[in-house]
Structures are given as C-alpha cells and as structure tokens.
KOLGU-4560 file (N, C-alpha, C; in nm, 3 decimals, padded with zeros to 5 digits):
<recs>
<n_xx: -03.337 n_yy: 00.583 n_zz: 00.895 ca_xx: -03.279 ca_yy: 00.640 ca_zz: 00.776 c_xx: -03.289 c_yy: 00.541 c_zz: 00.661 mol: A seq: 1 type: UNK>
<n_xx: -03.304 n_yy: 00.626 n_zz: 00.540 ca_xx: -03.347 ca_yy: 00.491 ca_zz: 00.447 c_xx: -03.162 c_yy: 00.449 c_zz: 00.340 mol: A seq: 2 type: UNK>
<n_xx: -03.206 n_yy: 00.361 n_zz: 00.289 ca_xx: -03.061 ca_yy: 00.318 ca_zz: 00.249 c_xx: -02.926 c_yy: 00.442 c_zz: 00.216 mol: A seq: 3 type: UNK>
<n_xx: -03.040 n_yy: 00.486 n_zz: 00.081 ca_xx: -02.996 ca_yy: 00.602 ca_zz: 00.032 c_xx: -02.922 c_yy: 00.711 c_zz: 00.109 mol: A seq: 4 type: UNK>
<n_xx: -02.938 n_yy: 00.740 n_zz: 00.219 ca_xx: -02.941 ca_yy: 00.832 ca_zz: 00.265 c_xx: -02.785 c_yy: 00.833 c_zz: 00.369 mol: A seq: 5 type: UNK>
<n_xx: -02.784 n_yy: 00.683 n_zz: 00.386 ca_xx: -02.694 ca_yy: 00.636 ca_zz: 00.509 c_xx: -02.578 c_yy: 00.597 c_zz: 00.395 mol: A seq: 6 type: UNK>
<n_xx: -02.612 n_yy: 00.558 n_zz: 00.231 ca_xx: -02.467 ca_yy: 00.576 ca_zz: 00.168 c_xx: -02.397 c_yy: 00.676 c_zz: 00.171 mol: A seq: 7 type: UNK>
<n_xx: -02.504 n_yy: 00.756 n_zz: 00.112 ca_xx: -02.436 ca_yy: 00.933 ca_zz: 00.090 c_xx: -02.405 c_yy: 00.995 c_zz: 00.208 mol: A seq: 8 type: UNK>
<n_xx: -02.444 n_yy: 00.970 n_zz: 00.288 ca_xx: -02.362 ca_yy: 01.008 ca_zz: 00.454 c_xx: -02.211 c_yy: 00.946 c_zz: 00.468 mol: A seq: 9 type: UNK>
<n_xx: -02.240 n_yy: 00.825 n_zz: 00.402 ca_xx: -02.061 ca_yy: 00.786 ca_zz: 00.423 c_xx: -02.029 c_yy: 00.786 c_zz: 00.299 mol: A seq: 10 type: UNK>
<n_xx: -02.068 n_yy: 00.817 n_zz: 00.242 ca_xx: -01.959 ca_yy: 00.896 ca_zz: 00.128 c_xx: -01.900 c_yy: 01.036 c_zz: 00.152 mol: A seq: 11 type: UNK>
<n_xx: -02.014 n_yy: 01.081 n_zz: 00.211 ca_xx: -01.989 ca_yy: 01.187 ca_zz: 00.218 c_xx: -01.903 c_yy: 01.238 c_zz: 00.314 mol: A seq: 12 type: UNK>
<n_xx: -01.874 n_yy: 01.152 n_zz: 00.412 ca_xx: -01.802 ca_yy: 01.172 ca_zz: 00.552 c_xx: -01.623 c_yy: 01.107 c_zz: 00.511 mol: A seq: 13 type: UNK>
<n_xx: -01.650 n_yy: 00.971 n_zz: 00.426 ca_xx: -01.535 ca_yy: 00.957 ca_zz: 00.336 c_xx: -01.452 c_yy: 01.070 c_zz: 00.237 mol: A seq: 14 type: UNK>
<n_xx: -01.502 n_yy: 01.145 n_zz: 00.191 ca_xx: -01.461 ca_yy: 01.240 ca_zz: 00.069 c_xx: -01.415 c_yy: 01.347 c_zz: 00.171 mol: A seq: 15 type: UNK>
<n_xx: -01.472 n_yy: 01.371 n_zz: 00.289 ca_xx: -01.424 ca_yy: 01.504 ca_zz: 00.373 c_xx: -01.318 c_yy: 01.465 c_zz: 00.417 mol: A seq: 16 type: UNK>
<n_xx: -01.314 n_yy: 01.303 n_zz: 00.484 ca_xx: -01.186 ca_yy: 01.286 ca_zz: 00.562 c_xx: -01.080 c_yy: 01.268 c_zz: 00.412 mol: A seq: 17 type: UNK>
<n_xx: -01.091 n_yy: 01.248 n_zz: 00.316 ca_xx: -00.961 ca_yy: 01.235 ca_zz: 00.198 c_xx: -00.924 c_yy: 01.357 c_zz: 00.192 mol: A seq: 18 type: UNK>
<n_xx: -01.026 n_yy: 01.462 n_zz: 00.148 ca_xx: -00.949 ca_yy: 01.622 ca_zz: 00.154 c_xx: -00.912 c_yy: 01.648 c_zz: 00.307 mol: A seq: 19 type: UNK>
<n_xx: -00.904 n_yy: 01.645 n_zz: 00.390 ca_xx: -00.888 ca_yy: 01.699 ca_zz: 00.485 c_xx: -00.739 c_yy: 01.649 c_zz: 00.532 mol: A seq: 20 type: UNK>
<n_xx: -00.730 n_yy: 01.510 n_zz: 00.502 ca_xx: -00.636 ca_yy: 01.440 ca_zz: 00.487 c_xx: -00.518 c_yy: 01.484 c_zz: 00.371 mol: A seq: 21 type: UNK>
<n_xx: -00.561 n_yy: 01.564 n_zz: 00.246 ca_xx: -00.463 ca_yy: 01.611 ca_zz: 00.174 c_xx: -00.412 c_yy: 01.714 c_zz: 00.206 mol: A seq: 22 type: UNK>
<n_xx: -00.528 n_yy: 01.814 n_zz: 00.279 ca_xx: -00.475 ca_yy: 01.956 ca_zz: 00.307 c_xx: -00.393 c_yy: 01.933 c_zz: 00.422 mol: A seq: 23 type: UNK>
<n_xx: -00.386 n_yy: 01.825 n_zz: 00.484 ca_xx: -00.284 ca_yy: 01.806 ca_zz: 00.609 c_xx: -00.144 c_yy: 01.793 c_zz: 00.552 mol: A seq: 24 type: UNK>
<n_xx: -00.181 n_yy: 01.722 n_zz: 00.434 ca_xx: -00.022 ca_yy: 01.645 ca_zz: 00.419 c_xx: 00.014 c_yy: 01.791 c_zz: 00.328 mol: A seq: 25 type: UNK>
<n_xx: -00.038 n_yy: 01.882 n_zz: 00.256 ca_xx: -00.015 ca_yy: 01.988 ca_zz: 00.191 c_xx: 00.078 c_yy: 02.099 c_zz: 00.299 mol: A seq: 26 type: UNK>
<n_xx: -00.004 n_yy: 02.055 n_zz: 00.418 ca_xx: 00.003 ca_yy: 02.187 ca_zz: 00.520 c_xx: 00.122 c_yy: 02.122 c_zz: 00.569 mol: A seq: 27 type: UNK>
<n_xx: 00.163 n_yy: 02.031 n_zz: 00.610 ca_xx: 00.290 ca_yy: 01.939 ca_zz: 00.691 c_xx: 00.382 c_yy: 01.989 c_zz: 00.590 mol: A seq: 28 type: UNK>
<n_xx: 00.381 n_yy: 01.992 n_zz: 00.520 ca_xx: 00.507 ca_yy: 02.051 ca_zz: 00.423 c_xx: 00.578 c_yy: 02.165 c_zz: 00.413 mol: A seq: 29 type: UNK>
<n_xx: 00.493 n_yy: 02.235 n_zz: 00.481 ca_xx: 00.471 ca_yy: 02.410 ca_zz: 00.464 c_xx: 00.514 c_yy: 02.462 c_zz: 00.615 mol: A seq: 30 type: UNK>
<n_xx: 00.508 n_yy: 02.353 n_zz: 00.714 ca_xx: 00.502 ca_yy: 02.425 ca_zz: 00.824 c_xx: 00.633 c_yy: 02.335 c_zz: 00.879 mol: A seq: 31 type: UNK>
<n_xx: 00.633 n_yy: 02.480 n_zz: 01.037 ca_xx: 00.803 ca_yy: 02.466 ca_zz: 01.076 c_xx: 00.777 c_yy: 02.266 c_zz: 01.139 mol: A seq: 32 type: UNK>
<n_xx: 00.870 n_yy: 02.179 n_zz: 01.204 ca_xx: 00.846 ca_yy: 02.085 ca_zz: 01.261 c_xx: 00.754 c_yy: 02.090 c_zz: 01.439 mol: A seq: 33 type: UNK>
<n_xx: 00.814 n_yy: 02.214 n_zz: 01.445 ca_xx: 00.762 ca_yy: 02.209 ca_zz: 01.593 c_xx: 00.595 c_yy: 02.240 c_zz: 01.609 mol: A seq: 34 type: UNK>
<n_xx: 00.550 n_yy: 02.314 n_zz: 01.498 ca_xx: 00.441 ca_yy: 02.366 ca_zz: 01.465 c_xx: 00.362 c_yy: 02.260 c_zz: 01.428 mol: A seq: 35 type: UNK>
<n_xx: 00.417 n_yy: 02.152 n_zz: 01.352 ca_xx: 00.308 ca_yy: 02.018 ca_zz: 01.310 c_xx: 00.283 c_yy: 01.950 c_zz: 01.436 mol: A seq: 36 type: UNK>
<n_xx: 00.399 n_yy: 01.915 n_zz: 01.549 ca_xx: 00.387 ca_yy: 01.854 ca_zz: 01.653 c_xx: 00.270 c_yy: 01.900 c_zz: 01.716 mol: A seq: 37 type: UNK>
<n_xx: 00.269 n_yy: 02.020 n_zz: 01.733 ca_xx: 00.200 ca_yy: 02.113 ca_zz: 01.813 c_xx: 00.074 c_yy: 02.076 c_zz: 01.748 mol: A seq: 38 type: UNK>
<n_xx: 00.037 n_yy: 02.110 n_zz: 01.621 ca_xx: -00.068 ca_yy: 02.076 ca_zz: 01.555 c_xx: -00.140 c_yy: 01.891 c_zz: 01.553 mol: A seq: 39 type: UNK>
<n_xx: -00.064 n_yy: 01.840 n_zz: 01.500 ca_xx: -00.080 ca_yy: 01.694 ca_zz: 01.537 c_xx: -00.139 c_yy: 01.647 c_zz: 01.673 mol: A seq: 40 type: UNK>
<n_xx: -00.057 n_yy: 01.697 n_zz: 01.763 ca_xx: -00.130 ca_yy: 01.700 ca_zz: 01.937 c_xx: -00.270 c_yy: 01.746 c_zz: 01.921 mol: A seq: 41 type: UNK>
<n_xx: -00.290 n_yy: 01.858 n_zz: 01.878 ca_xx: -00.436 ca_yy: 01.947 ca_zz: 01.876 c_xx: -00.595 c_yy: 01.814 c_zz: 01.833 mol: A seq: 42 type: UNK>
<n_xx: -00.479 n_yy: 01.766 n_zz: 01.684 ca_xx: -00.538 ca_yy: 01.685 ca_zz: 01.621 c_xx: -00.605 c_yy: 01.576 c_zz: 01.703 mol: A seq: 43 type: UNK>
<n_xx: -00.520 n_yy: 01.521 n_zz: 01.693 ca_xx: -00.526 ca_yy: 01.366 ca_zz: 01.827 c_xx: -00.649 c_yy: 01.384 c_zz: 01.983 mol: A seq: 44 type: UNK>
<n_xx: -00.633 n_yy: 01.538 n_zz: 02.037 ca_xx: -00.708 ca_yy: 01.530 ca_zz: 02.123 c_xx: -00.868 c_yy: 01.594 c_zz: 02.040 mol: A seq: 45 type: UNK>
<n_xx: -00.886 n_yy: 01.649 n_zz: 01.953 ca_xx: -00.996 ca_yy: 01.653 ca_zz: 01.897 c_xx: -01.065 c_yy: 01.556 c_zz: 01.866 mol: A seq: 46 type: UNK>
<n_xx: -00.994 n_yy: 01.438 n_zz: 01.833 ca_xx: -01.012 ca_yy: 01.336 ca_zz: 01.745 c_xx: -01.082 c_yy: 01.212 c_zz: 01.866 mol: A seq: 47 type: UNK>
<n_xx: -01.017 n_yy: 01.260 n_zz: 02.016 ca_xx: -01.017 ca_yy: 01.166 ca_zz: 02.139 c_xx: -01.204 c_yy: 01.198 c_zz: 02.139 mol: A seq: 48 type: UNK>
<n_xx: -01.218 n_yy: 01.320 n_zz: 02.154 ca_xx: -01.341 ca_yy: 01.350 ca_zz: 02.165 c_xx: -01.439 c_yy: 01.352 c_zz: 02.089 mol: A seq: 49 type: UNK>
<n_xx: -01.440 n_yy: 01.397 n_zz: 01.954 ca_xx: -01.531 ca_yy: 01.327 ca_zz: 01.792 c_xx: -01.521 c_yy: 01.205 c_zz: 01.758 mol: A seq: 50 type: UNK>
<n_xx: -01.456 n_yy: 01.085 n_zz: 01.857 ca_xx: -01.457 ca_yy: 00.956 ca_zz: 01.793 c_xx: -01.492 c_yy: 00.878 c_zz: 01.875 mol: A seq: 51 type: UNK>
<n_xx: -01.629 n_yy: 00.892 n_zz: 01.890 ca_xx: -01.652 ca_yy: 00.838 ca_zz: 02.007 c_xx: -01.634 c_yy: 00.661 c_zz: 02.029 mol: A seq: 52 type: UNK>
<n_xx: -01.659 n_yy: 00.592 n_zz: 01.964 ca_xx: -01.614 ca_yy: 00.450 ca_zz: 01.922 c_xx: -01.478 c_yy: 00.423 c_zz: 01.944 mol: A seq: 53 type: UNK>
<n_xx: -01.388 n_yy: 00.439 n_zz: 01.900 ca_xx: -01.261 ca_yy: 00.449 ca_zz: 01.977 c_xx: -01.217 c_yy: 00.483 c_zz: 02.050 mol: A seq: 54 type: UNK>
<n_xx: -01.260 n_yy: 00.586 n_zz: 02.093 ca_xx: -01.269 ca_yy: 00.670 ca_zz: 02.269 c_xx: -01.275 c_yy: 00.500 c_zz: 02.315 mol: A seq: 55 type: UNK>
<n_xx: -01.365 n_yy: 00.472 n_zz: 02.306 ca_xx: -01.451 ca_yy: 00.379 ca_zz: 02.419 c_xx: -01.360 c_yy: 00.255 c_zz: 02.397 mol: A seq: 56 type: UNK>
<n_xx: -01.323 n_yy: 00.187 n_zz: 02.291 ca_xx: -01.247 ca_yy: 00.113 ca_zz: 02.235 c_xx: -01.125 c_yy: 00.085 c_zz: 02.285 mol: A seq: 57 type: UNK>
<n_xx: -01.037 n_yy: 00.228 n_zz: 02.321 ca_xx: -00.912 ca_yy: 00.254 ca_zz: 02.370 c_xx: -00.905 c_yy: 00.271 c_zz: 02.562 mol: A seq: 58 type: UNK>
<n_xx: -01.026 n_yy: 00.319 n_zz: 02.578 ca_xx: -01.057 ca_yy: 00.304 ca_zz: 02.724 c_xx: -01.093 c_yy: 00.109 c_zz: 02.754 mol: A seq: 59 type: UNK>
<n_xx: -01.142 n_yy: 00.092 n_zz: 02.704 ca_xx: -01.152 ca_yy: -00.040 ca_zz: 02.713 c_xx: -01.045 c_yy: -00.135 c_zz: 02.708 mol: A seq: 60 type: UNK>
<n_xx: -00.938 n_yy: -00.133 n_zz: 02.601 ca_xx: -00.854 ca_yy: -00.233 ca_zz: 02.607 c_xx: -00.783 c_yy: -00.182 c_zz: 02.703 mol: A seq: 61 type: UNK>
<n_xx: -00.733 n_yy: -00.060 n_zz: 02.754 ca_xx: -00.640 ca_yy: 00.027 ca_zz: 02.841 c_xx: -00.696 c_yy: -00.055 c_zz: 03.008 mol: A seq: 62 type: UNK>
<n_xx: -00.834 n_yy: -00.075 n_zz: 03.011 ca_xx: -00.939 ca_yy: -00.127 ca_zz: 03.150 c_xx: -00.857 c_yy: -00.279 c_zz: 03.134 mol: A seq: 63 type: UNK>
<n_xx: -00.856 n_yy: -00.358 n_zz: 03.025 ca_xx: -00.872 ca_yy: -00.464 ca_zz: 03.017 c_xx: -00.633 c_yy: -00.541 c_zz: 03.106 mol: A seq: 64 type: UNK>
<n_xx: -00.575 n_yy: -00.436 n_zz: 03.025 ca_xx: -00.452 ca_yy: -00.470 ca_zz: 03.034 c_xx: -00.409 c_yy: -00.397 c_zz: 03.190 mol: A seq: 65 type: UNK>
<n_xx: -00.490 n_yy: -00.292 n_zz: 03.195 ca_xx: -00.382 ca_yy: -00.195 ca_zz: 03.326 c_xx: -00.567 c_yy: -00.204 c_zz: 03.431 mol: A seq: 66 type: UNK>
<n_xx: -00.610 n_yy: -00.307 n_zz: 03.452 ca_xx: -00.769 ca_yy: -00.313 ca_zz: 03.580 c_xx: -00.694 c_yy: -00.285 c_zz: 03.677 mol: A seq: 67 type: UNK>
<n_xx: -00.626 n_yy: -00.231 n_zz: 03.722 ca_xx: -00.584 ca_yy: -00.226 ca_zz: 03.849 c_xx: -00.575 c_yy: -00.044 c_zz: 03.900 mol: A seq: 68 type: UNK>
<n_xx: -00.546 n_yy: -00.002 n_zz: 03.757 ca_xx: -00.546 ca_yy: 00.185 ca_zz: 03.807 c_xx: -00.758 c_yy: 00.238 c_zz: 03.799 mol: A seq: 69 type: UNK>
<n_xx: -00.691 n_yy: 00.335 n_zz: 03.864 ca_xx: -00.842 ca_yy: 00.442 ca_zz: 03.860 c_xx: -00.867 c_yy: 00.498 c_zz: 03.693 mol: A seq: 70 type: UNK>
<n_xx: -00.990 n_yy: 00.482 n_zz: 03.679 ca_xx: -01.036 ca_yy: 00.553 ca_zz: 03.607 c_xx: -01.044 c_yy: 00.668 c_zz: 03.513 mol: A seq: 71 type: UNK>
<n_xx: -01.003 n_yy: 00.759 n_zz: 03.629 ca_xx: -00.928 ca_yy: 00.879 ca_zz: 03.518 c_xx: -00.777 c_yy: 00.860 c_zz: 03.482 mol: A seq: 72 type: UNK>
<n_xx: -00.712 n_yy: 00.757 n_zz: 03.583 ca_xx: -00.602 ca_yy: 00.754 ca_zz: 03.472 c_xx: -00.636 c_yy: 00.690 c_zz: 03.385 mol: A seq: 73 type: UNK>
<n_xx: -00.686 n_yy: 00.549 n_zz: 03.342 ca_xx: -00.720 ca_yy: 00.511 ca_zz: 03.207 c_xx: -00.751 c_yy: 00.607 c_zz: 03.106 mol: A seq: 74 type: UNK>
<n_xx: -00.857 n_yy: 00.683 n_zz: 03.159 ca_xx: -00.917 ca_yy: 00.786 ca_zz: 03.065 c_xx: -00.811 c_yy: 00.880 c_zz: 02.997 mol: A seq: 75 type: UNK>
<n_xx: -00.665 n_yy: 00.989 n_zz: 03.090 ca_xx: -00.585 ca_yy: 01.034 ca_zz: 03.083 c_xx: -00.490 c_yy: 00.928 c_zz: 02.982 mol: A seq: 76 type: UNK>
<n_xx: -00.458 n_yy: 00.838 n_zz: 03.011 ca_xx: -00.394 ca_yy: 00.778 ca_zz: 02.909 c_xx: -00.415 c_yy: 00.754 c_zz: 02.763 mol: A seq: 77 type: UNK>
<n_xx: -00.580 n_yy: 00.719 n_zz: 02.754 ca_xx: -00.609 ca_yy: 00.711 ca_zz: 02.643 c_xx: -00.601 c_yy: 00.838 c_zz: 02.594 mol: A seq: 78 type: UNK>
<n_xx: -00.646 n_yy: 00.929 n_zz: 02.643 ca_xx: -00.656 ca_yy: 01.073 ca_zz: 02.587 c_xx: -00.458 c_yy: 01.067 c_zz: 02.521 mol: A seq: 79 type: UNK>
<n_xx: -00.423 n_yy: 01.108 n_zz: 02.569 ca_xx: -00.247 ca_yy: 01.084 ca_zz: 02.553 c_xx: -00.234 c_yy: 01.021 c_zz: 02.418 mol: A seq: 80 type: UNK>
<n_xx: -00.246 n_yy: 00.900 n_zz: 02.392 ca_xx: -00.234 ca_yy: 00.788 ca_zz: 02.344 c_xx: -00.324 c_yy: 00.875 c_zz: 02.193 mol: A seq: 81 type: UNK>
<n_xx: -00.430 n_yy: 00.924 n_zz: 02.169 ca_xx: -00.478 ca_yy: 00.975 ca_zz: 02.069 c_xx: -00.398 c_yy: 01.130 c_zz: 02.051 mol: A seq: 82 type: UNK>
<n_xx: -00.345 n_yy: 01.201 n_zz: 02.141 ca_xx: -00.260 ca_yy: 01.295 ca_zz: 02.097 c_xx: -00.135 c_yy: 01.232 c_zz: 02.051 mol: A seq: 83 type: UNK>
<n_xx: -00.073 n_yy: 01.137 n_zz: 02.100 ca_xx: 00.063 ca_yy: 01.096 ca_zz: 02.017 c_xx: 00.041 c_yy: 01.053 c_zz: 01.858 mol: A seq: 84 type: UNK>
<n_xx: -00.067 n_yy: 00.976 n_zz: 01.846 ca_xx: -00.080 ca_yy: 00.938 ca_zz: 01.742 c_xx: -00.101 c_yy: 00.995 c_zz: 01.672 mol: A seq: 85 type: UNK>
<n_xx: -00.163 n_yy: 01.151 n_zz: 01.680 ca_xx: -00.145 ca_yy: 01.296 ca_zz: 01.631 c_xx: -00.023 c_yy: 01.345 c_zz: 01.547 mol: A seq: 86 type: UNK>
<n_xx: 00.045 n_yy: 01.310 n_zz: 01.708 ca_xx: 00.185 ca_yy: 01.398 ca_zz: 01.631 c_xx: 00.262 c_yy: 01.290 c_zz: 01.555 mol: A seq: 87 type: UNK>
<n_xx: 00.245 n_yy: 01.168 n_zz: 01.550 ca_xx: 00.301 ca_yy: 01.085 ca_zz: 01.472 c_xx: 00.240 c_yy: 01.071 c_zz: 01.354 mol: A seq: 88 type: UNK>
<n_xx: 00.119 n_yy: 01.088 n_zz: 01.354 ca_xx: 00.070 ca_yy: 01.128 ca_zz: 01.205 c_xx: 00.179 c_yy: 01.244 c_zz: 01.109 mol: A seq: 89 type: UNK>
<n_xx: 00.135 n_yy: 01.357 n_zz: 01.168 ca_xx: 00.162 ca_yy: 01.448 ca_zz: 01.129 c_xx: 00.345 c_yy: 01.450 c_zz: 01.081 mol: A seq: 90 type: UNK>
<n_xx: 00.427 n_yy: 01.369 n_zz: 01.201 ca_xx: 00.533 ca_yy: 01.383 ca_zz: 01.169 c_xx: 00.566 c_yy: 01.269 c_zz: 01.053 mol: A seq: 91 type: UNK>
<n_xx: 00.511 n_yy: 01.185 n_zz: 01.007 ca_xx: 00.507 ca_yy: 01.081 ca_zz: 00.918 c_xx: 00.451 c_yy: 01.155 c_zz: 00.782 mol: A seq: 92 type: UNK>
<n_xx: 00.370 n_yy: 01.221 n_zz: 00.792 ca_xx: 00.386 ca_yy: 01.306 ca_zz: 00.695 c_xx: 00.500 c_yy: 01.420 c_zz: 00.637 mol: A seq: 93 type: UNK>
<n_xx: 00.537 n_yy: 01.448 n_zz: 00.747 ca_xx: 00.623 ca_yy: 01.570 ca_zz: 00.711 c_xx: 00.732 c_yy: 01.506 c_zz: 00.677 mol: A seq: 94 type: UNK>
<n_xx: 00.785 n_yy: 01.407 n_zz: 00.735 ca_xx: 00.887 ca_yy: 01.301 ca_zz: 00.681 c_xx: 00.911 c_yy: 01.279 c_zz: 00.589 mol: A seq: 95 type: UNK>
<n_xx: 00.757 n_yy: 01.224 n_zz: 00.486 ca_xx: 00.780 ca_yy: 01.165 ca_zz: 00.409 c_xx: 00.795 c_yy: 01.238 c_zz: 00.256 mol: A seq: 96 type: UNK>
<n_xx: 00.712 n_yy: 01.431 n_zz: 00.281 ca_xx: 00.753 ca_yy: 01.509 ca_zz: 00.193 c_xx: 00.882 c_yy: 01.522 c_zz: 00.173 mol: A seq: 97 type: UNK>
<n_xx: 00.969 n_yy: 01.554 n_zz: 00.340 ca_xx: 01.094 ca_yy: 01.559 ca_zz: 00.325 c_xx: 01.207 c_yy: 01.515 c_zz: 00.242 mol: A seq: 98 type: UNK>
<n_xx: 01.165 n_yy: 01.358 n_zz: 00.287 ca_xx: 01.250 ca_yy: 01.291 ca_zz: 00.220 c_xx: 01.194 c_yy: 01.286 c_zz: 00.054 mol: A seq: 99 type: UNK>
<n_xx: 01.070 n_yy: 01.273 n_zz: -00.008 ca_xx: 01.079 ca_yy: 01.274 ca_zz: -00.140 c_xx: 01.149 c_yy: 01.409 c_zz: -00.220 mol: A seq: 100 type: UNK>
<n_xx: 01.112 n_yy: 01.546 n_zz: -00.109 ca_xx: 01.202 ca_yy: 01.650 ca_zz: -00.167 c_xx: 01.351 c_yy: 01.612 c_zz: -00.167 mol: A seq: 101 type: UNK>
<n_xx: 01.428 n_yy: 01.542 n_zz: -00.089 ca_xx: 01.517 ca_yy: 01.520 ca_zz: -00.093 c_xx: 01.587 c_yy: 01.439 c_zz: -00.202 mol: A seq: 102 type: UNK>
<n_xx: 01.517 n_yy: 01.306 n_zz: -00.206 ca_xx: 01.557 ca_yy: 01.196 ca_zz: -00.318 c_xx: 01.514 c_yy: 01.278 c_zz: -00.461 mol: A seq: 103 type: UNK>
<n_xx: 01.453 n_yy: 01.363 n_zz: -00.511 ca_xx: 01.435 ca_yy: 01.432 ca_zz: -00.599 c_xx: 01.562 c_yy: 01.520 c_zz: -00.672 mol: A seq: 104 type: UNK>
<n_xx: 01.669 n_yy: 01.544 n_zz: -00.577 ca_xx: 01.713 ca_yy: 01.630 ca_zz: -00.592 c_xx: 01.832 c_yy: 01.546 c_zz: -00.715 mol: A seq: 105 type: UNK>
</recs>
C-alpha cells in the first residue's frame, strides 16, 4: 500500500470510531440503564472478536499471570474481560450525562 493510501485508511478508521463514539454517548443518554449494560456487553464481545491485536494481547498477558489454567479458560476470560469493559464504558457514559443533567439543574 502506498503512503497515501495507509493515511486515509487511518483517518478514515479514526473519524468512524469518533462518530460512533458520539452516537454511543448520544444513545447512553436516551436509553433505560439496564439496556446500555446489555448493550455495552454486546459491545465488548464484538469488539473481543474485530480486535484482533488485543484479543491476542489480553490472551497473552492472561497466559503470562494465570500459566497454569487451560486454554479455553484463558480465552473465556479474556472474552469476559472485553465484555465488562463494555458495560463499563457504556455505564461511564451514561453516568456522566447523568450527572451533568443533574449539576445543570
């Protein structure tokens, strides 16, 4: 790929994750709490599987601290471990509308 081509790819992959990232925090606002959780989870395990670099990253340090379990539990954990961080996204957002609707008042 020539230079050109590999900027505008990450620009372009940058600018999707910022909107995508706004319409979340738009949508966290709008929706009930149990529904973001729910959503956030969704997030996190999509994210286990489209990222592949951290997939591998998180299986790895998980190999490095817990060498003693099998395999698919590492794997199961990490998977886990990218759904929480899901719903902690999501609930860190919804939080933080919360509370600015609140201090507004």
């Amino acid at each position: 790929m020539t230079s050109w081509t590999v900027k505008t790819r990450k620009k372009f992959s940058r600018l999707s994750l910022a909107w995508f990232m706004r319409s979340m925090l738009f949508a966290s606002r709008l929706m009930p709490y149990s529904l973001g959780v729910l959503l956030g989870g969704l997030l996190g395990h999509l994210a286990f599987y489209i990222l592949p670099r951290d997939r591998e990253r998180a299986i790895s340090h998980l190999t490095s601290v817990f060498g003693d379990k099998e395999r698919a539990w590492i794997r199961k954990t990490a998977h886990r471990c990218f759904a929480h961080l899901g719903k902690a996204m999501l609930e860190t957002m919804r939080e933080r509308s919360f509370t600015k609707r609140r201090s507004s008042r």
